[in-house]
C-alpha positions, -999 to 999 in steps of 0.1 A, spaced: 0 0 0 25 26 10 49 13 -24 17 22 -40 14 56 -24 50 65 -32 46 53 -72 17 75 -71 35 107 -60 61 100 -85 39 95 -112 21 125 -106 56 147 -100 68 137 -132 37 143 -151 37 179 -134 74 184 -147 64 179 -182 36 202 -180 55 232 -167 81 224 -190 54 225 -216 39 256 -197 78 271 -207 78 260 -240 41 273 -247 23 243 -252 4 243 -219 -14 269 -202 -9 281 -166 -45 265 -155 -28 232 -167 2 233 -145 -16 250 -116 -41 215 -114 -14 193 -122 5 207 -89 -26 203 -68 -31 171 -78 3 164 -69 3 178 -39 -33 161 -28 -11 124 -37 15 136 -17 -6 144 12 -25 108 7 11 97 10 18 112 42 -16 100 57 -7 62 49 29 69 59 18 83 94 -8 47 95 16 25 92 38 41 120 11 45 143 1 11 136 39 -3 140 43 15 173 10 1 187 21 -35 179 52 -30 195 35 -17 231 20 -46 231 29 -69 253 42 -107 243 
């Protein structure tokens, strides 16, 4: 789930690289690159959610006692 996560944010930074570096090159517009970077940043922020999940989840296995 969280290798998921991570290939998701990478995905969606490389796909917002190309469209500012089409924004530069005048292919893309501005409104293009703007919701690219939101969406990135909304996958990013799902990223850190599962991250913080799966800590919270290790440390309360490991106050548990055996």
């Amino acid at each position: 789930m969280v290798q998921e996560a991570v290939e998701t944010v990478v995905d969606k930074g490389q796909q917002t690289d190309n469209m500012a570096i089409g924004m530069i090159e005048g292919k893309t517009g501005v409104v293009d690159v703007v919701t690219a970077v939101a969406e990135t940043e909304l996958a990013l922020e799902t990223m850190v959610a599962v991250r913080d999940r799966v800590i919270s989840a290790y440390e309360e296995i490991m106050r548990m006692p055996i």
